[in-house]
C-alpha positions as CSV (number, residue, x, y, z in Angstrom):
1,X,0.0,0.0,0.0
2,X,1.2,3.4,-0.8
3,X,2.2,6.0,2.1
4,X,2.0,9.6,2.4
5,X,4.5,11.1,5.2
6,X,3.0,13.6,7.8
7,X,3.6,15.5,10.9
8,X,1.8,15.3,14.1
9,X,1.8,18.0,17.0
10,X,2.0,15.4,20.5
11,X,1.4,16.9,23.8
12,X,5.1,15.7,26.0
13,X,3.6,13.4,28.6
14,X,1.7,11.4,25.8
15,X,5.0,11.6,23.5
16,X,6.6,10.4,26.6
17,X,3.9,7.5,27.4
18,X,4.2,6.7,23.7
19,X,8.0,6.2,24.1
20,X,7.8,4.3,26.9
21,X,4.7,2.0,25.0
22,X,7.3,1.8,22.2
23,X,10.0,0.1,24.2
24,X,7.6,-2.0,26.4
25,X,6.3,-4.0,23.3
26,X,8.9,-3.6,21.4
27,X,7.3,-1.4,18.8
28,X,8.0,1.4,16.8
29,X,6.4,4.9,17.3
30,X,5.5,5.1,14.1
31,X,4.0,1.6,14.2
32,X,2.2,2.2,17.5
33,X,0.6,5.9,16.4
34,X,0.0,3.9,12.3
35,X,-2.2,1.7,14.0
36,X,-3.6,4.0,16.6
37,X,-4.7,6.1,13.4
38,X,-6.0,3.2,11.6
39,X,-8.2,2.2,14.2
40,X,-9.5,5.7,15.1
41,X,-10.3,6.5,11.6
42,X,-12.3,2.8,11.4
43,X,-14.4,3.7,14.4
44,X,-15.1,7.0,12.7
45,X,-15.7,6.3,9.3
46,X,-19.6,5.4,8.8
47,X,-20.5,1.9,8.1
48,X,-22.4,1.3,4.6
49,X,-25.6,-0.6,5.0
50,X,-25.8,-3.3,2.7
51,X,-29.2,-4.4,1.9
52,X,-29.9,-7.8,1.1
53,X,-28.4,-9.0,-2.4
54,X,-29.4,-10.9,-4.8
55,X,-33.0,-11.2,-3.7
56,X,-35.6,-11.7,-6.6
57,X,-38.7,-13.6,-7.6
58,X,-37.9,-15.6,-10.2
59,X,-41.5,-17.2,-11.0
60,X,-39.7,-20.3,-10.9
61,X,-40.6,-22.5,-7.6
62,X,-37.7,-25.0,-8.6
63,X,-34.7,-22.0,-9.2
64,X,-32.5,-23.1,-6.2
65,X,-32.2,-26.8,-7.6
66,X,-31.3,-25.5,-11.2
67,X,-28.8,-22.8,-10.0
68,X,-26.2,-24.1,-11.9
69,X,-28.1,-25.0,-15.2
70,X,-28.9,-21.3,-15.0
71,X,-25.2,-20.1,-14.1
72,X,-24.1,-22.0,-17.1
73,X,-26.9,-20.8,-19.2
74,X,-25.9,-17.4,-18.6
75,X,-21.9,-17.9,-19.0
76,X,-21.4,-17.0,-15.4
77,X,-17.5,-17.1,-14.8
78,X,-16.2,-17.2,-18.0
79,X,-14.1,-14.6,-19.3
């Protein structure tokens, strides 16, 4: 994945907590505030409601048992 470089203002006790994080799990700082960032922008970002797919009335009471029939029918899967 491609990265973009940045700067970040920290507050001195949490640059110093961080630090101190760093060496207790043997992480880097830019590892440890990465996936801080990661997870705070996942929390943040609103989740897209998917609505049920593929949801349709064929008229055909027998559909699901000729599934493939149809898939081939319809050159499903081939390039």
């Amino acid at each position: 994945m491609e990265k973009e470089r940045t700067s970040v203002l920290l507050d001195k006790d949490i640059m110093l907590k961080l630090e101190a994080l760093s060496r207790s799990t043997n992480k880097s700082k830019t590892f440890l505030i990465q996936e801080a960032v990661t997870e705070f922008v996942a929390q943040k970002t609103p989740k897209k409601n998917i609505g049920i797919i593929g949801i349709a009335d064929s008229k055909d009471p027998y559909f699901a048992a000729k599934d493939e029939e149809f898939l081939e029918k319809s050159g499903f899967g081939e390039d």
